[in-house]
Structures are given as structure tokens and as C-alpha cells.
KEPAZA-646322 format. One record per residue (C-alpha): x, y, z; residue in one letter. Coordinates in steps of 0.05 Angstrom, whole numbers, plus 32768, in hexadecimal, padded with zeros to 4 digits. Last residue first. Layout:
BEGIN
<site><X>X</X><Y>Y</Y><Z>Z</Z><res>A</res></site>
...
***
This chain:
BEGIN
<site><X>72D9</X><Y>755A</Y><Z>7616</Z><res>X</res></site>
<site><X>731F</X><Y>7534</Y><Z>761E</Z><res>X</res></site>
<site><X>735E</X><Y>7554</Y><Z>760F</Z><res>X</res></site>
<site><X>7381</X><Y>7529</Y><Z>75DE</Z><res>X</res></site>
<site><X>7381</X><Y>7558</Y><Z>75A0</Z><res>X</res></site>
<site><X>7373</X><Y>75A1</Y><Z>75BF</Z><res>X</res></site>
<site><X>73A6</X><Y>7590</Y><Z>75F0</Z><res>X</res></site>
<site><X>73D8</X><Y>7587</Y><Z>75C6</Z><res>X</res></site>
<site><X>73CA</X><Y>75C7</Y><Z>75A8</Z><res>X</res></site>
<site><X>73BD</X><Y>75EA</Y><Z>75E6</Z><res>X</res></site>
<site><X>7409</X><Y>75D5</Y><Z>7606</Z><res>X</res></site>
<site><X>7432</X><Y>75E9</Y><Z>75CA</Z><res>X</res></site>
<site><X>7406</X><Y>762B</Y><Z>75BD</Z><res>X</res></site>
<site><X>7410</X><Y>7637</Y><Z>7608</Z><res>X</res></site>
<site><X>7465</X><Y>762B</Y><Z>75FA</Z><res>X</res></site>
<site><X>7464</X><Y>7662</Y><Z>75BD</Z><res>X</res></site>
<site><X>7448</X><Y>7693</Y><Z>75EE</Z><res>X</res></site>
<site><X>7467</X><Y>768B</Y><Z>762E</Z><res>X</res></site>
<site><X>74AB</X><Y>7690</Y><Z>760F</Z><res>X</res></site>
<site><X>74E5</X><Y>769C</Y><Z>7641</Z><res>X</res></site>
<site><X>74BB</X><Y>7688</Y><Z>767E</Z><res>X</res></site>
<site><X>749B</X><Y>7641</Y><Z>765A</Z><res>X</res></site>
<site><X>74E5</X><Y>7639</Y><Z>763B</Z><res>X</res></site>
<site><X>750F</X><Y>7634</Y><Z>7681</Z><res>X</res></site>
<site><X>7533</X><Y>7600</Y><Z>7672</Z><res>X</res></site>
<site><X>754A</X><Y>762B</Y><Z>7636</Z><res>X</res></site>
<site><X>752A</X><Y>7643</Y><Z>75F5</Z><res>X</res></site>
<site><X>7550</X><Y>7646</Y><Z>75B0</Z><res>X</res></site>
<site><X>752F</X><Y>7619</Y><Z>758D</Z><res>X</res></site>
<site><X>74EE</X><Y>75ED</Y><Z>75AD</Z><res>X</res></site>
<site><X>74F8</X><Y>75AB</Y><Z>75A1</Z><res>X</res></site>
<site><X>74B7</X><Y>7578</Y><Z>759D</Z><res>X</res></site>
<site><X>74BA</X><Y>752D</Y><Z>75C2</Z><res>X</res></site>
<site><X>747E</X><Y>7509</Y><Z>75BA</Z><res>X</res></site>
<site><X>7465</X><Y>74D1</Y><Z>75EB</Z><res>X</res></site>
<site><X>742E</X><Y>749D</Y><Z>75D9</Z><res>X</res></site>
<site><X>7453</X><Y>7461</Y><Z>75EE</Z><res>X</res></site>
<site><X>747A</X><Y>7474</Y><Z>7622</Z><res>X</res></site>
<site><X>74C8</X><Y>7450</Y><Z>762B</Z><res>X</res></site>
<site><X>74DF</X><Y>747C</Y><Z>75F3</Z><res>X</res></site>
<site><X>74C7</X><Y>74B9</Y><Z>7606</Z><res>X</res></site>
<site><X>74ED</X><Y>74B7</Y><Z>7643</Z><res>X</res></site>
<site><X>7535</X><Y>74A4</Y><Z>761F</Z><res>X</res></site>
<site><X>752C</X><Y>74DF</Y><Z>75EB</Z><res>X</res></site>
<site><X>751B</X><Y>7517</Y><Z>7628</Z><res>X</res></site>
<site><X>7562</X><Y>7506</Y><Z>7650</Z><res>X</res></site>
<site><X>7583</X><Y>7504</Y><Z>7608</Z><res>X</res></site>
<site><X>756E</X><Y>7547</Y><Z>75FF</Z><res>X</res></site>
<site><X>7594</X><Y>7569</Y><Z>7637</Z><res>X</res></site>
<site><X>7576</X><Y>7579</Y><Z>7676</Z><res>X</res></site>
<site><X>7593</X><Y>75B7</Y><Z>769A</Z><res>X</res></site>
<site><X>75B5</X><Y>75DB</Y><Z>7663</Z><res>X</res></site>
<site><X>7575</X><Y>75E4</Y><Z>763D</Z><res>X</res></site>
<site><X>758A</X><Y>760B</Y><Z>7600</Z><res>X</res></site>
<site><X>7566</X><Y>75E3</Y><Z>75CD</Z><res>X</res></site>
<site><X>752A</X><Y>75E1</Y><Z>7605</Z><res>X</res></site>
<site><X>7504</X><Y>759A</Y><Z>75FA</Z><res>X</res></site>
<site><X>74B5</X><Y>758D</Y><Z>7601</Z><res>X</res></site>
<site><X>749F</X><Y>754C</Y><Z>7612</Z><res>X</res></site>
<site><X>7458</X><Y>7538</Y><Z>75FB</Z><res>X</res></site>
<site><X>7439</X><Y>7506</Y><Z>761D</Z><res>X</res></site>
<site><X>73FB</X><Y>74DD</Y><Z>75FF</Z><res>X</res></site>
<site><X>73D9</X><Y>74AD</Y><Z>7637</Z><res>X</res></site>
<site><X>73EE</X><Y>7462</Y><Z>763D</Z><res>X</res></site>
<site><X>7421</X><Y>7465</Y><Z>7673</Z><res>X</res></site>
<site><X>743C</X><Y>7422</Y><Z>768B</Z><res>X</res></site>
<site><X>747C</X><Y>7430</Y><Z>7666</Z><res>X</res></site>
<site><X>748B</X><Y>7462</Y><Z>7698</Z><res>X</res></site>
<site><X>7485</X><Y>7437</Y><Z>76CE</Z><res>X</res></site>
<site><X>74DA</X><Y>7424</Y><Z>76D0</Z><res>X</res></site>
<site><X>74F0</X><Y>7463</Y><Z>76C9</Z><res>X</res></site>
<site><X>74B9</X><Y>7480</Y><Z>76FF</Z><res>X</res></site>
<site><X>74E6</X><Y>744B</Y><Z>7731</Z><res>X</res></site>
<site><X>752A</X><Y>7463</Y><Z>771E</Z><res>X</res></site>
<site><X>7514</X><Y>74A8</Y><Z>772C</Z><res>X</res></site>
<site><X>7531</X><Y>74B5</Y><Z>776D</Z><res>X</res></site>
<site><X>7530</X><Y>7500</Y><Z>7796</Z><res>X</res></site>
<site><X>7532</X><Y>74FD</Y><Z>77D7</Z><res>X</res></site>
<site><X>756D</X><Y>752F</Y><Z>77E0</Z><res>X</res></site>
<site><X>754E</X><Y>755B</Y><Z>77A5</Z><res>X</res></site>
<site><X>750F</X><Y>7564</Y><Z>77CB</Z><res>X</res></site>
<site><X>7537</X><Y>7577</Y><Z>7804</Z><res>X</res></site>
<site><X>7562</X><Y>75A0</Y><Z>77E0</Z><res>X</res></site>
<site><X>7529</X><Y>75CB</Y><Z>77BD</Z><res>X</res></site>
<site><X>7506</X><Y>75D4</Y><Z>7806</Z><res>X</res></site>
<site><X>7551</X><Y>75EF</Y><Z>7827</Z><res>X</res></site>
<site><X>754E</X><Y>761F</Y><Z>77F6</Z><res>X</res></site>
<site><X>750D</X><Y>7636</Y><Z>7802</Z><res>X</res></site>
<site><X>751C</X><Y>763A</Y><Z>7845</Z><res>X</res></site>
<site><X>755B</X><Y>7662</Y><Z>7835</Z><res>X</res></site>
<site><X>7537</X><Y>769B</Y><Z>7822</Z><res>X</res></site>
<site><X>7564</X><Y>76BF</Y><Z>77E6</Z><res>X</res></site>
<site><X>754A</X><Y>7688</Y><Z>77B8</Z><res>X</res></site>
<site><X>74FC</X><Y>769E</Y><Z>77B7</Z><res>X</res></site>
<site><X>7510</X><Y>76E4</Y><Z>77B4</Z><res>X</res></site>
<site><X>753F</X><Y>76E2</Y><Z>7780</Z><res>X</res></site>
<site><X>7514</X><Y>76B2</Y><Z>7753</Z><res>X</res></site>
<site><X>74DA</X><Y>76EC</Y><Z>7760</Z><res>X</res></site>
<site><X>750A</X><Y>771C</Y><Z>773C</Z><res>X</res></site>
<site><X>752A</X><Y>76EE</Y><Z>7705</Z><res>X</res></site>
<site><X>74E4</X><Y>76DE</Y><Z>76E6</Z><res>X</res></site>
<site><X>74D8</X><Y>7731</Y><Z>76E9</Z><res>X</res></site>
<site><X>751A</X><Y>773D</Y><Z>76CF</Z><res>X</res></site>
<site><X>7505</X><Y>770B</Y><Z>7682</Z><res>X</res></site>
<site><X>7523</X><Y>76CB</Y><Z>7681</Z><res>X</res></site>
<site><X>7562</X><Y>76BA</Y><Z>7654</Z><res>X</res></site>
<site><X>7562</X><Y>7673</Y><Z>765D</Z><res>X</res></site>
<site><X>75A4</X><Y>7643</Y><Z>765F</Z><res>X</res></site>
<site><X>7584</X><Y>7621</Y><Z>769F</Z><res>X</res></site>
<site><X>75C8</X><Y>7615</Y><Z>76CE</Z><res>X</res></site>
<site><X>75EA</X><Y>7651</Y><Z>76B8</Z><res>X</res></site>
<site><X>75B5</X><Y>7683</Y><Z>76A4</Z><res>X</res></site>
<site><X>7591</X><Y>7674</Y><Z>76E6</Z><res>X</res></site>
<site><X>75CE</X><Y>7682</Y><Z>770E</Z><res>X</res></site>
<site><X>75E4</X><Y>76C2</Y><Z>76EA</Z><res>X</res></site>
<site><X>759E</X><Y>76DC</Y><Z>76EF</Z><res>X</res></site>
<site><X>75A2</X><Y>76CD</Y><Z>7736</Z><res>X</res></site>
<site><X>75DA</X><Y>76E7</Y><Z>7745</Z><res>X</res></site>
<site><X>75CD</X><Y>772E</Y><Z>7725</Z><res>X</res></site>
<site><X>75CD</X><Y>7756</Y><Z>7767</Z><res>X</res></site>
<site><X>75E5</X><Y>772F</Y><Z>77A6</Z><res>X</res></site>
<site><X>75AA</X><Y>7708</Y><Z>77C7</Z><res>X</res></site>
<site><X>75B5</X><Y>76CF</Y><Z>77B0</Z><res>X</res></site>
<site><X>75FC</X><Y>76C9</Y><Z>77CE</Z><res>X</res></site>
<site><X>75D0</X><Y>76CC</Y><Z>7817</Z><res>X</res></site>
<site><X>75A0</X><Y>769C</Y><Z>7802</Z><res>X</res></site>
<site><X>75DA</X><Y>7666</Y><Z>77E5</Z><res>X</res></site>
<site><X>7603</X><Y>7673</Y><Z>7826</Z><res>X</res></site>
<site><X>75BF</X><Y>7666</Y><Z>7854</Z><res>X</res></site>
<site><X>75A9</X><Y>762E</Y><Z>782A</Z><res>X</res></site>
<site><X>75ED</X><Y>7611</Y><Z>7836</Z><res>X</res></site>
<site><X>75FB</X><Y>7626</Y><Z>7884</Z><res>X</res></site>
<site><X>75CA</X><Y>75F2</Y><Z>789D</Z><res>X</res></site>
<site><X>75F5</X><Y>75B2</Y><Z>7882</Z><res>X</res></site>
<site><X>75B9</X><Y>7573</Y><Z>7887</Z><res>X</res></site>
<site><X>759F</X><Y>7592</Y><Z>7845</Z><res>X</res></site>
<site><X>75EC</X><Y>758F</Y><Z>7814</Z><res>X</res></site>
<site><X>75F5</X><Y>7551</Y><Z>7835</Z><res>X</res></site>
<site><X>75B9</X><Y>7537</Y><Z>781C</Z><res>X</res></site>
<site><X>75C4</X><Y>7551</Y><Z>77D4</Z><res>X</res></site>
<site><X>75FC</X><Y>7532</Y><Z>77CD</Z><res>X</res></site>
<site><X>75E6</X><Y>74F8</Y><Z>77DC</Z><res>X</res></site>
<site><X>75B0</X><Y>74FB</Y><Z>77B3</Z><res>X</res></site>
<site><X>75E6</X><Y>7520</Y><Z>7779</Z><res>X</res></site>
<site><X>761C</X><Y>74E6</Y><Z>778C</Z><res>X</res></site>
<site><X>75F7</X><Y>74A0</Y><Z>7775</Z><res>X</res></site>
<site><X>75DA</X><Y>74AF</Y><Z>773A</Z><res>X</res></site>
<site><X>7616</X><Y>74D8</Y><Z>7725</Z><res>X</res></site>
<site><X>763F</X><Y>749D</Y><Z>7729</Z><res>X</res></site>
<site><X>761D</X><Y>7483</Y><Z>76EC</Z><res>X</res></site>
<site><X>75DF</X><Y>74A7</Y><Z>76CC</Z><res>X</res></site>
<site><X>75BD</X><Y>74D4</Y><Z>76ED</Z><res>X</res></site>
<site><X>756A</X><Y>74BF</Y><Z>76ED</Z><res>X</res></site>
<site><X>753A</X><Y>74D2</Y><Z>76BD</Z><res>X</res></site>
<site><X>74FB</X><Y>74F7</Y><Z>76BC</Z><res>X</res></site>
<site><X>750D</X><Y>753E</Y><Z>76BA</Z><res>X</res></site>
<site><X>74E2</X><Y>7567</Y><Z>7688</Z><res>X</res></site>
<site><X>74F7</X><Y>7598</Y><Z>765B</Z><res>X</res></site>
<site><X>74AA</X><Y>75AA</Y><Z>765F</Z><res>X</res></site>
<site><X>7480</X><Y>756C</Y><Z>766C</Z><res>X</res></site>
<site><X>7443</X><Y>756E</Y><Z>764D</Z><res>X</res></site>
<site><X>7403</X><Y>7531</Y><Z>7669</Z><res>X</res></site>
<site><X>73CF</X><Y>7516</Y><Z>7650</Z><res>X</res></site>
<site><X>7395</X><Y>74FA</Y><Z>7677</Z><res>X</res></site>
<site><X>7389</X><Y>74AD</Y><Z>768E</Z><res>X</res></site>
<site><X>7390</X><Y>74BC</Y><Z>76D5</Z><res>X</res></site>
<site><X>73A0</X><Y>7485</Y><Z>76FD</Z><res>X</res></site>
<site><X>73B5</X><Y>749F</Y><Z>773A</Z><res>X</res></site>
<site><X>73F4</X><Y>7488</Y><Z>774A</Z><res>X</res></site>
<site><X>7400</X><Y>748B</Y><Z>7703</Z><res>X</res></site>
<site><X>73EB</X><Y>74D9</Y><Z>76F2</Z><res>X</res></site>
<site><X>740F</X><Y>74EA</Y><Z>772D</Z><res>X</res></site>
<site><X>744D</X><Y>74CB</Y><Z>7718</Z><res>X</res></site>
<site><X>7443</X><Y>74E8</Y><Z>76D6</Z><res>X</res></site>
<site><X>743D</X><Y>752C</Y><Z>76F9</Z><res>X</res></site>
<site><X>747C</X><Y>7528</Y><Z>772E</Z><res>X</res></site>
<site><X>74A3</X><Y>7518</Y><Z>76F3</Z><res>X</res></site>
<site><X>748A</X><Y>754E</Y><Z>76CB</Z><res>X</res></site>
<site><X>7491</X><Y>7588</Y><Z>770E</Z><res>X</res></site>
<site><X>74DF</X><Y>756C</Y><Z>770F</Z><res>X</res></site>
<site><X>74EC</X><Y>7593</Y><Z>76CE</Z><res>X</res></site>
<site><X>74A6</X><Y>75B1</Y><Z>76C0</Z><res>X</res></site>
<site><X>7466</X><Y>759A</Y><Z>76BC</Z><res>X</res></site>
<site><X>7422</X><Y>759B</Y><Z>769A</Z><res>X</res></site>
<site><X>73ED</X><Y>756E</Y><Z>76AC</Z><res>X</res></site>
<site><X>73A0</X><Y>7568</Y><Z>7684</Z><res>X</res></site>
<site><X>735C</X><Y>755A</Y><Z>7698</Z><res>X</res></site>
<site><X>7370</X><Y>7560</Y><Z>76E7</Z><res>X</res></site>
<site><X>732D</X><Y>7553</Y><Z>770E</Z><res>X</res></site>
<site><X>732D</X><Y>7583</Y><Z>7746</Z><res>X</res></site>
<site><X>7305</X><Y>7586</Y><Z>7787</Z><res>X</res></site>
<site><X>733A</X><Y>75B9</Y><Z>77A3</Z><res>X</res></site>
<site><X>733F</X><Y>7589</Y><Z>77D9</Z><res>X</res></site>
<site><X>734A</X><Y>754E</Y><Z>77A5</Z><res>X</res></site>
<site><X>7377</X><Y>7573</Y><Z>7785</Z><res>X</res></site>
<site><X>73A4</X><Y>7587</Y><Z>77C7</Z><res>X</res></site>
<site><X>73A0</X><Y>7535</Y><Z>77D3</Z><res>X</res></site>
<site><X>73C1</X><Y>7528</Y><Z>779B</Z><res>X</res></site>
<site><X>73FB</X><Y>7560</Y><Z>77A1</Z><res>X</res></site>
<site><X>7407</X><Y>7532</Y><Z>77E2</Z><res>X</res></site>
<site><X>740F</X><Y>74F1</Y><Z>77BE</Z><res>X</res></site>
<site><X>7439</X><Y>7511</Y><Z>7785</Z><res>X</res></site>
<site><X>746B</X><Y>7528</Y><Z>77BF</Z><res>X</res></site>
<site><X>7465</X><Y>74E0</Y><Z>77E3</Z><res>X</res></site>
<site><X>747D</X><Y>74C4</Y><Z>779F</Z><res>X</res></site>
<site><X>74B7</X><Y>74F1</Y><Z>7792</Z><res>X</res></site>
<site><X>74C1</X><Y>74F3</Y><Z>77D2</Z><res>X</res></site>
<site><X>74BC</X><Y>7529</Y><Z>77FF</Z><res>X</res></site>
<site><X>74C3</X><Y>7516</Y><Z>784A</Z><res>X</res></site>
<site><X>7494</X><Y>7539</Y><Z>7876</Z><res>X</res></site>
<site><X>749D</X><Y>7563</Y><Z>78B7</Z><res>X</res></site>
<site><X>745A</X><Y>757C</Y><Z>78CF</Z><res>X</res></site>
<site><X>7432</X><Y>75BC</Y><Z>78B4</Z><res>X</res></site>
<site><X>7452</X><Y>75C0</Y><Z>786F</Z><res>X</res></site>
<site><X>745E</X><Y>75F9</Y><Z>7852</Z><res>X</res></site>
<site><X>7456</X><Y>7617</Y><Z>780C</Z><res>X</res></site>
<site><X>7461</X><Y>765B</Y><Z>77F5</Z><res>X</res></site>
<site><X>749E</X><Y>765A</Y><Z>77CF</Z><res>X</res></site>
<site><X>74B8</X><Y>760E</Y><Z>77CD</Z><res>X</res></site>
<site><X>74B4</X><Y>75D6</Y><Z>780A</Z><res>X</res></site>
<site><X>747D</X><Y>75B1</Y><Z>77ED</Z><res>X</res></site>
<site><X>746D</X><Y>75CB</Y><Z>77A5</Z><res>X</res></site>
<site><X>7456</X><Y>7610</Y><Z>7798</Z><res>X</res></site>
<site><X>740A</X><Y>760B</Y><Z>7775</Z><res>X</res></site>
<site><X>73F0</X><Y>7610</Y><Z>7731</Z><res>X</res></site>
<site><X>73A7</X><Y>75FF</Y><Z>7719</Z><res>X</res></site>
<site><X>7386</X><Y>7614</Y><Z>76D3</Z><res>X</res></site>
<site><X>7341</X><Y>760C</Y><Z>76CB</Z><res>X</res></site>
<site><X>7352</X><Y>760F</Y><Z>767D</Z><res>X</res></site>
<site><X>7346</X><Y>762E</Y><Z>763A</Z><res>X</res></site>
<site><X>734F</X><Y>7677</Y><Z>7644</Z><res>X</res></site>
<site><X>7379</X><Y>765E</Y><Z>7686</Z><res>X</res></site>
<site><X>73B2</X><Y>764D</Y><Z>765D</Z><res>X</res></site>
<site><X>73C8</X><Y>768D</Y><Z>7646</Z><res>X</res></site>
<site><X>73B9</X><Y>769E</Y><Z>7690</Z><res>X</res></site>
<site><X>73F5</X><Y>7672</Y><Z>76A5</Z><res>X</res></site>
<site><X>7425</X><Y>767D</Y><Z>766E</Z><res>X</res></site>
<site><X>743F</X><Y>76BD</Y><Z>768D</Z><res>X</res></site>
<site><X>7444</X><Y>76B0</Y><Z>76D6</Z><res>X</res></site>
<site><X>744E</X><Y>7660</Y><Z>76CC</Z><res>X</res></site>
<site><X>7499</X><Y>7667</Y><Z>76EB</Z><res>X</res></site>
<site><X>747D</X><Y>7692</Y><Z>7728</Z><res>X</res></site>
<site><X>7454</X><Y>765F</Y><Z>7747</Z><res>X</res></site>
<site><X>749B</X><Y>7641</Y><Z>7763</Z><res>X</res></site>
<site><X>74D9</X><Y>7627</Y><Z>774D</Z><res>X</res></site>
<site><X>7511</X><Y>7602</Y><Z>7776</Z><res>X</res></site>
<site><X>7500</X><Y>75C2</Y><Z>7751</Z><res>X</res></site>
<site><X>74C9</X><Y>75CF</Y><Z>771A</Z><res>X</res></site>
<site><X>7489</X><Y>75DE</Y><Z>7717</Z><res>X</res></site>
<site><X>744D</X><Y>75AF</Y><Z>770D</Z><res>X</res></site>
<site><X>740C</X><Y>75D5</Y><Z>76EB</Z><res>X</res></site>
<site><X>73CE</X><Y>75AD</Y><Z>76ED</Z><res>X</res></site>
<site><X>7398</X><Y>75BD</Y><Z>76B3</Z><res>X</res></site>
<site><X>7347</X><Y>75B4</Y><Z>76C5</Z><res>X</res></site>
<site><X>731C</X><Y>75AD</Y><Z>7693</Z><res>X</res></site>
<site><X>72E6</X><Y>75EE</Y><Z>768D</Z><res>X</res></site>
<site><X>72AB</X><Y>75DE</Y><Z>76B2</Z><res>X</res></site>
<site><X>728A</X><Y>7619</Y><Z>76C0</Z><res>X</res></site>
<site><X>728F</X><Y>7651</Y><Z>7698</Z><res>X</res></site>
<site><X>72BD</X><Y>7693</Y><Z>76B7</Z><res>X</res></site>
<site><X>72FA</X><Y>7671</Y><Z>768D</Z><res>X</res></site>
<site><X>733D</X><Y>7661</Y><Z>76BF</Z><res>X</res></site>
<site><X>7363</X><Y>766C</Y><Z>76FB</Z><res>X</res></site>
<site><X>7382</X><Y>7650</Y><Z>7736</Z><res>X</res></site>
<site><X>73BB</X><Y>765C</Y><Z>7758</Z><res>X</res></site>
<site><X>73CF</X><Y>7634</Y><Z>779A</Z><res>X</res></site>
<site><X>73F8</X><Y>7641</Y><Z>77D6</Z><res>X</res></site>
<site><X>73FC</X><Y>7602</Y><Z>77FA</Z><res>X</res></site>
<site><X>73F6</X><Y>75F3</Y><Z>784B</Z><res>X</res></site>
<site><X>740C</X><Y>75B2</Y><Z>784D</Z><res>X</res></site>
<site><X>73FA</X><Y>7577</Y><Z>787C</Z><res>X</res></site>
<site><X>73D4</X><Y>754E</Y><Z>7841</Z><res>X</res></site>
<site><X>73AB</X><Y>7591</Y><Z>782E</Z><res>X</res></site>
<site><X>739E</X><Y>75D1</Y><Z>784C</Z><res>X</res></site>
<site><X>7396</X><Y>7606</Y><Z>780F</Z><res>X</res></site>
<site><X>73AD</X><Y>764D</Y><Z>780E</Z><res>X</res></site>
<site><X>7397</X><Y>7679</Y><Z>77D1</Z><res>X</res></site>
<site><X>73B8</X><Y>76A3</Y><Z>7792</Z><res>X</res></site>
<site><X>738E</X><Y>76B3</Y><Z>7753</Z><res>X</res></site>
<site><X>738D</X><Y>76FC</Y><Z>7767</Z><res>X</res></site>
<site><X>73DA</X><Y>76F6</Y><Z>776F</Z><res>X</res></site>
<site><X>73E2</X><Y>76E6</Y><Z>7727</Z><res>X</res></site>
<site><X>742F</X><Y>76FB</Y><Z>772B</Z><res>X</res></site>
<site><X>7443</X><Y>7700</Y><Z>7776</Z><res>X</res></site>
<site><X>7439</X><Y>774F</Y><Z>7784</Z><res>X</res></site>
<site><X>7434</X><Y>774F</Y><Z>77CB</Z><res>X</res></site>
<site><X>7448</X><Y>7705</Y><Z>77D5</Z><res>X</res></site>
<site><X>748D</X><Y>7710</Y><Z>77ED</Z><res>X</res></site>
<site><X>7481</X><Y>7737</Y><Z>7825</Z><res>X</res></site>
<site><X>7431</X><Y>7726</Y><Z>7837</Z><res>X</res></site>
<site><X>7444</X><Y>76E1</Y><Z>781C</Z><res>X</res></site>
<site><X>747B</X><Y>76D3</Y><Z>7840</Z><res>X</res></site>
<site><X>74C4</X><Y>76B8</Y><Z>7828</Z><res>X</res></site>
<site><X>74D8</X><Y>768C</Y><Z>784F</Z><res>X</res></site>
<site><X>751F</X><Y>7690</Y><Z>7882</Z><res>X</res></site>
<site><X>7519</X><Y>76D4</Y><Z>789E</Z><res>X</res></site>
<site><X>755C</X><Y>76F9</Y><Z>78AE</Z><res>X</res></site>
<site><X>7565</X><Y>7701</Y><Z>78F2</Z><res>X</res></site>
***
């Protein structure tokens, strides 16, 4: 029978960073965490969110670039790569946030700074909120608006159907596993190039349909009518960083955010994908450390 999750002493053998790599008990998950960062105590503390159907993997590269500066903490999200929870749990976008708080505080963190992804932005800013942390926060081709029209209605819908069918994370696992699907796949729905390393642990994490089944269900519960409306309410700088090529959230989707937060820039990055931070780990750190440098405190 073909196994369902991917396993760390299969698939985790040479999972980038893998010396930074533990397992942490926290709010009925077991989560695999990274964590790295400068030998000297006390370095702030930066909190990586990946995206939906993502793992550890996507902050490979740009991960130690950050760590020169920063205590730098990544984990898989409930339900992606590594991550399982230990009872059945629903996965909200607020109960999701909720739960990624309580990892920090077992990992006695104090986030100084948030950078996330697509979905992994959303879930940071409605971390930062719930828990009233007054840090900045970069959200890379970030996802923090809701479909508009009909589609509002059908994709969670959608979506749930899509989860309660058992045979869809199955099909979707089994057609990932043909050679060059997955390239095809990302290329198509993120409009990045990434590199075959990127597109290799992508494979593995989407040709086990338990990780598929995790990305639906967060997708199924997904609603961000309610972060819409509390965005205004944050008083931190963002900065909101914009793919040209990104064919999964276009530009007016990042224009319409940074207009309902006060301090909130938006800066385009040309000819980079949804995937920017994997196609260009370089140019994306400098984007993230010099914003950081100026609202970073201490």
C-alpha cells in the first residue's frame, strides 16, 4: 500500500537544512521545526510562514541568508510536510495562527520580525493581531484578500468537496508522481521558474496524498473576510512584496491590502514569480534585511 505522508527517515534524509530540523509537541501537533541563527546570544528572533501546500523547503536558500542576522524559525504548517496533529483539529485561519502561537511560546520565542508567504502572510498578520505584537511584518506575494464575486462562494466549497472525496488527493498524488508534472504544475499556477532541487522535494511532498489532503483542508476552511476587515487596525510597518510574473496573486490583490494598513509598502520585484523567495533567494534577503534594518527593534 502506498504510504500516505511523507516520513522523515524517507523523505527527510537529505531535507534542506536538516541539521537545523527538530520535533516539537505543541497545541496537539507534533511540528517539524527549523531553527537557526548567529552563535551570540540574543539575536531577534524572525518567523518564517510558508505557504499553502508548501513546506520548510520553500525558505531552503534564503533561510540561512537570514540567519547571519536573525534567530531565524521555520516550521511545516498543520497538515503540510512534516507536521501532524495528534487529535483531529479544524484549521482555521484563526485556530491555525492560534496553534503556531502556542509552538512560539514552547520554543520560548519572542518573534522580532514575521515573514510570510502567500497564505503563510495572512496567517502572520493574524498572528501578529491576536497577539498583539507590535513588530513588522513582509509578506511575500502575499494572499490577504478574499475571491471576489461568485468565486467567494464556490472555491470553499469547492474546496470541501474536493476533501470529503478520498480518491482526489490520491489521483493528484498518483499524477504527481509522473516525471516533469510537477514542474509543469508549479510553472502553471505560480509562473516561477524554480531551480530541480525546489521541484524535487515539491514532488515528494505532493506525491503523498496526506499532504494533499492537509493543503485542501486548510483551503476548505479558508475565509478572509474577517482579517479584511482588521487590517486597518494594524499600526506596524508592512512591506508587501509583488512577483511581476506571479500568476497566482495578481497585483491588484497586493494594492487593495496596502491600502487599508497604514504603514504598508508595496515593492515589485521584475521578472520573479509567486514563487520569488525560491527563484531569487538573494535579491529577496536584501529586501527583507533592509527593511528590517529600519524598523527592526534593537
Amino acid at each position: 500500500m502506498t504510504r500516505r505522508y511523507p516520513e522523515w527517515a524517507i523523505e527527510g534524509q537529505d531535507w534542506p537544512n536538516h541539521q537545523a530540523s527538530q520535533f516539537v509537541e505543541a497545541d496537539h501537533y507534533k511540528w517539524h521545526v527549523q531553527r537557526m541563527g548567529p552563535k551570540k546570544p540574543g539575536a531577534p528572533v524572525c518567523l518564517l510562514l510558508h505557504g499553502t501546500g508548501a513546506a520548510t523547503h520553500s525558505w531552503r536558500d534564503i533561510m540561512p541568508l537570514l540567519a547571519k542576522d536573525y534567530d531565524v524559525i521555520a516550521m511545516d504548517l498543520p497538515g503540510h510536510g512534516f507536521t501532524r496533529p495528534t487529535t483531529a483539529r479544524q484549521v482555521s485561519l484563526p485556530k491555525m495562527a492560534a496553534s503556531i502561537g502556542v509552538l512560539v511560546e514552547e520554543l520560548e520565542a519572542s518573534p522580532a520580525l514575521i515573514v510570510g508567504h502567500s497564505a503563510g502572510a495572512a496567517i502572520g498578520i493574524q498572528l501578529m493581531l491576536d497577539k498583539c505584537w507590535k513588530i513588522p511584518l513582509v509578506g511575500l506575494n502575499p494572499a490577504l484578500m478574499p475571491f471576489p464575486g461568485l468565486a467567494a462562494k464556490l472555491f470553499p466549497q469547492l474546496a470541501k468537496m474536493l476533501f470529503t472525496n478520498p480518491f482526489v488527493s490520491r489521483i493528484f498524488a498518483r499524477w504527481a508522481r509522473y516525471p516533469g508534472e510537477t514542474e509543469k504544475f508549479l510553472r502553471r499556477s505560480t509562473g516561477s521558474r524554480i531551480d530541480a532541487a525546489g521541484a524535487l522535494y515539491y514532488g515528494r511532498l505532493f506525491s503523498r496524498s496526506g499532504h494533499c489532503d492537509g493543503a485542501i483542508r486548510m483551503m476548505a476552511n479558508w475565509r478572509l473576510e474577517g482579517l479584511q476587515k482588521r487590517l486597518p487596525d494594524i499600526e506596524t510597518p508592512v512591506l508587501l512584496v509583488h512577483g511581476e510574473k506571479d500568476s497566482a496573486i495578481p497585483r491588484s490583490a497586493v494594492e487593495r491590502p496596502a491600502e487599508l494598513i497604514a504603514h504598508c509598502t508595496v515593492k515589485d520585484v521584475a521578472n520573479l514569480g509567486h514563487l520569488a523567495h525560491e527563484e531569487d533567494p538573494e535579491q529577496l534577503a536584501r529586501i527583507i534585511l533592509q527593511f528590517a534594518k529600519q524598523h527592526v527593534k534593537g
